[in-house]
N, C-alpha and C positions, 0 to 999 in steps of 0.2 A: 373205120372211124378215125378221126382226126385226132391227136394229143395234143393240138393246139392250146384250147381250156384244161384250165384243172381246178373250176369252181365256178358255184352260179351264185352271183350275189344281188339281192329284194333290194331297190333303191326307194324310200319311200320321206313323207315329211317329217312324221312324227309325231306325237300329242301327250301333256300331262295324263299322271295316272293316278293323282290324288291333290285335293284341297296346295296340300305345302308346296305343290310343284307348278302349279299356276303360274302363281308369281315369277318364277324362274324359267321359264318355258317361253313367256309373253317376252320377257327382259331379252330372251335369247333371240327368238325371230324381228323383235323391234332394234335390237344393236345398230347406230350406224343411222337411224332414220330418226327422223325431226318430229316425232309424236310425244303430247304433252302426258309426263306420267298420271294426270286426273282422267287422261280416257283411257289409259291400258285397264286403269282399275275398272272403270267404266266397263268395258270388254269382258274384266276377270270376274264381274259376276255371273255372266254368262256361262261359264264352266261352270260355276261356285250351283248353278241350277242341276248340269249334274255331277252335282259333289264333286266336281274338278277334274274327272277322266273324262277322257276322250279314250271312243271306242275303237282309235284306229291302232292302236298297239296291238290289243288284243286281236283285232282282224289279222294284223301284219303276223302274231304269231301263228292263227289257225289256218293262214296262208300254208306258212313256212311248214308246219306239221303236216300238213296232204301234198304239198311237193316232195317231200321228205320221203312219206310211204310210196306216194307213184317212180319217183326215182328208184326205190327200191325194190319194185315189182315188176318195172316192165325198163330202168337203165331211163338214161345213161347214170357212170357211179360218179358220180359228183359231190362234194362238199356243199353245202347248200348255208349261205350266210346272210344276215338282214344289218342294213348300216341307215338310217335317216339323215336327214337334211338338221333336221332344228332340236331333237330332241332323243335321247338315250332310245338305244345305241347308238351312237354318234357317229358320222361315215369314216372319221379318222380315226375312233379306234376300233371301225370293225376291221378297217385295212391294216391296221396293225395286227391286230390278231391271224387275220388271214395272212399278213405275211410271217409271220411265230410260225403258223400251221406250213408255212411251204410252198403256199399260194405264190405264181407266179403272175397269172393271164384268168380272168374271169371274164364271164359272160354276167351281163347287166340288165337284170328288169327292172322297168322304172313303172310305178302304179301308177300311168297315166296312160290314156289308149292315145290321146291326140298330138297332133303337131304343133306347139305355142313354144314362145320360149322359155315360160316358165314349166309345163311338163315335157320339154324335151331340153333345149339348148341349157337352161338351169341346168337342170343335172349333169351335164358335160362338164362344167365349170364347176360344181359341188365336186365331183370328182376328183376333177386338176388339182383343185384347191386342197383336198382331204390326202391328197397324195402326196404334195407338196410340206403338206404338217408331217406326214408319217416318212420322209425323206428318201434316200438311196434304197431301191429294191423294194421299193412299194407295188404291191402290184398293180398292172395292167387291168384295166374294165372297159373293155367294149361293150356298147349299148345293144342292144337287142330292136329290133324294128317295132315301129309303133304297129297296133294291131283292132283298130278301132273298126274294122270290116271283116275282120277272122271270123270264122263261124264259132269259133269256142268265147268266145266276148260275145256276138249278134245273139247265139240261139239262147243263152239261160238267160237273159234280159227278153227276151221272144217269151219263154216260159214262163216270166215272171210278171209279165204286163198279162197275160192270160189267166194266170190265177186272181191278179187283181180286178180282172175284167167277169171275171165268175164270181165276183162277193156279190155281183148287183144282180136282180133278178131278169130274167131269161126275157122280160116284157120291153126294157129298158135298157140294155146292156149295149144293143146297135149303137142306141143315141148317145154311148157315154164317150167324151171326146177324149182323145190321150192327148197329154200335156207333156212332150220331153226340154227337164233341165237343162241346163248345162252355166257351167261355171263364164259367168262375164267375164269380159277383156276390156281392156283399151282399146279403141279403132287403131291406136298405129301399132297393139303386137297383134290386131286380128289381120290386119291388113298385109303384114309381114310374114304370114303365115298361111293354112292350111285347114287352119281349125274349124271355122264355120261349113267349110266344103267339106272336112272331114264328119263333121258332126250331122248334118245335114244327110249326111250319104247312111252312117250309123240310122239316123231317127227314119228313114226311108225303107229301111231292111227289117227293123225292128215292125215296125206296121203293117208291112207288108207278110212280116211271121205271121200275125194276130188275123189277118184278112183286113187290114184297115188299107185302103188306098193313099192315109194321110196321116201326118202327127202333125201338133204344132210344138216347133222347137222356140223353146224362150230361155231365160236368163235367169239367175237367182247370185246372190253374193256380194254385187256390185260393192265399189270401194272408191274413194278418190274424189277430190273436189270434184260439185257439180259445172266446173268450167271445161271438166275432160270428159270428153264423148267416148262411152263406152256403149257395148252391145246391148241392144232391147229387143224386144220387149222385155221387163221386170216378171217374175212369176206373179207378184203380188198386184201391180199390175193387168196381169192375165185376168186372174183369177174375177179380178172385181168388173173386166168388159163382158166375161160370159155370166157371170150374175144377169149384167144387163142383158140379157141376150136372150135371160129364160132359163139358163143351162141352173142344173142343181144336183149336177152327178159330176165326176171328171177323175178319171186315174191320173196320177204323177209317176214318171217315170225319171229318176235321176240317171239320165245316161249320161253324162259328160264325167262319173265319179267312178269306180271300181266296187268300191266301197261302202256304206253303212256308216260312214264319219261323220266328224261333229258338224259341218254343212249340212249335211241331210237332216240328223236329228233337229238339229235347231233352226237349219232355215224351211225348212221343209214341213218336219213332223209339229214342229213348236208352233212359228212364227204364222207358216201358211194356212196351219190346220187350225191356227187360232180364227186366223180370219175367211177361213173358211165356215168357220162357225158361226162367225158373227154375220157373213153371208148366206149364211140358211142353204151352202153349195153339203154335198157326202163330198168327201176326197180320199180315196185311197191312194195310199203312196206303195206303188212296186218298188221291189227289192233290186239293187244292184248285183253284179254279178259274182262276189264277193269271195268264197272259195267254192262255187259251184264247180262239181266235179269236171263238166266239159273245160271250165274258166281254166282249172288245174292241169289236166291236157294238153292244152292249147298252149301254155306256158312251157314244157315241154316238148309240145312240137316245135315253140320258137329256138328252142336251145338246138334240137336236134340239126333243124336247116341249117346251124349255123357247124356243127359238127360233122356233118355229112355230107360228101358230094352227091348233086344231084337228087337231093331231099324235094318232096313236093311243097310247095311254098301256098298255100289253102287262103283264098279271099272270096269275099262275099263284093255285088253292087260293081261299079263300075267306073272307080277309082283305081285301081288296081293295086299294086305293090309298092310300097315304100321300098328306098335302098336299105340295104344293113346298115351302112356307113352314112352317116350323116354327113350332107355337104360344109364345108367350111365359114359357108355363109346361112347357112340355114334358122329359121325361128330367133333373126338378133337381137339383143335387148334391144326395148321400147325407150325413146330419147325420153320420154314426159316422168318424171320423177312421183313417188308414191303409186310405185305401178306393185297390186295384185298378181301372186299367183292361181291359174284355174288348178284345182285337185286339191288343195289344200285341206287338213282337217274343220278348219272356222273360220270365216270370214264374217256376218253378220256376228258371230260366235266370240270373235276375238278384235275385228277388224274396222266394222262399220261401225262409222263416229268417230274413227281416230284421226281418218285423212279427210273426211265431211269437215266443210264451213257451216 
């Protein structure tokens, strides 16, 4: 085994975790952009619905606690540390502490399975940037490959559209269509990327778990003047052509998310299952893959390959293997300004309306 590493550190975005932290949380991710403070408040009641936390801290720790025990059951012995993008832990003073602890060279999982610039090439730059604050002898973070066709991400989303597909009775369950999420883009960072092939390839493996031949992959989050052509279909959208259609059943699967965050509840559980209501549709919403034991696994076999010569490198579909290494050029930021990140904790949540005309 390789000494290369001497830590695996969670790269994630972050989210308030009460009412007083809103405000400060919103201030943080909007720094630097041209949004008028009457719609971040706008935005900030959207927490304020639930009481101002967002559930993705807590995931990020019940993460970190089952890597923690699988490390120390079955190896490798690693330090295991969590740093975000926008909000406490902050990635500059996780790298400070990990370099207090000794840290030299880390290995980086970033909670996003796909290839965009915002959950890949972003974080390369969050990185630089947090390394650059914590100055001389900061450590070292190599990214871990995206994993959006691994069977430890495919199968407990496979499990989890099957239990959702089992609330409906045994007469009607064939006809019930899956509807897989995923976080909108701009056309020039989808077009610059990987993402729609990547996710396309995910909602094709996942159905084909369940016995389905087919999912329909749509969109949920969108952001940005309606003069910037981003990804469609809309969920809400969706939802309101199979109305027309006759349909009055439909699981929701958020694959484009890891997570259970403030996206899902709000755009998903809140906004959708609102109008799903209003459309006389059932909508179960499946669970992401969140700390399911395989998901946990898998996150450690990504570490391993990367410690090990001659490790099995495990894909599902027919996309095959991303590099470890990310190219130079890879997922570049998008020229059109007010651009969305996909993975984020809120987007209708925190976002839509800010950058809408």
């Amino acid at each position: 085994m390789s000494t290369t590493y001497d830590a695996l550190l969670i790269l994630s975005f972050g989210g308030p975790e009460s009412r007083e932290e809103v405000i400060p949380f919103l201030e943080n991710v909007l720094r630097g952009k041209d949004v008028p403070r009457e719609r971040m408040l706008e935005v900030a009641e959207h927490y304020y619905h639930f009481d101002g936390k967002s559930p993705i801290n807590a995931q990020n720790r019940e993460l970190v606690a089952a890597l923690k025990k699988e490390f120390a059951a079955k190896g490798p012995d690693l330090p295991i540390y969590w740093g975000n993008r926008n909000w406490h832990p902050l990635l500059a003073d996780t790298l400070r502490q990990m370099q207090k602890d000794g840290v030299r060279r880390a290995l980086g999982f970033v909670s996003s399975a796909y290839s965009s610039y915002s959950s890949c090439r972003q974080y390369l730059d969050d990185v630089a940037r947090a390394r650059e604050q914590v100055g001389p002898g900061a450590p070292e973070v190599d990214k871990l490959r995206v994993f959006y066709n691994h069977p430890g991400f495919i199968e407990p989303m496979i499990e989890n559209v099957g239990k959702a597909l089992a609330q409906f009775s045994e007469d009607v369950r064939r006809e019930v269509p899956i509807v897989f999420t995923a976080h909108s883009v701009p056309l020039s960072m989808a077009e610059t990327s990987r993402y729609v092939e990547q996710l396309e390839e995910a909602c094709g493996l996942v159905a084909a778990g369940v016995g389905r031949s087919r999912g329909t992959l749509v969109y949920q989050s969108r952001s940005g003047p309606p003069s910037q052509p981003w990804l469609e279909p809309d969920i809400c959208d969706h939802l309101r052509q199979l109305q027309a259609t006759g349909i009055r059943n439909v699981v929701v699967m958020p694959i484009g998310f890891v997570s259970d965050h403030m996206e899902v509840l709000y755009d998903l559980d809140t906004e959708a299952q609102d109008l799903c209501r209003e459309l006389g549709i059932r909508m179960v919403r499946a669970s992401a893959a969140g700390s399911h034991p395989k998901f946990v696994a898998m996150i450690r076999e990504l570490v391993l390959e990367r410690l090990e010569e001659n490790r099995e490198r495990r894909f599902l579909g027919e996309l095959g293997l991303r590099p470890d290494v990310c190219a130079a050029d890879c997922c570049p930021r998008p020229q059109q300004p007010g651009v969305m990140q996909p993975g984020r904790p809120a987007t209708r949540s925190y976002m839509t309306g800010l950058t809408r005309k």
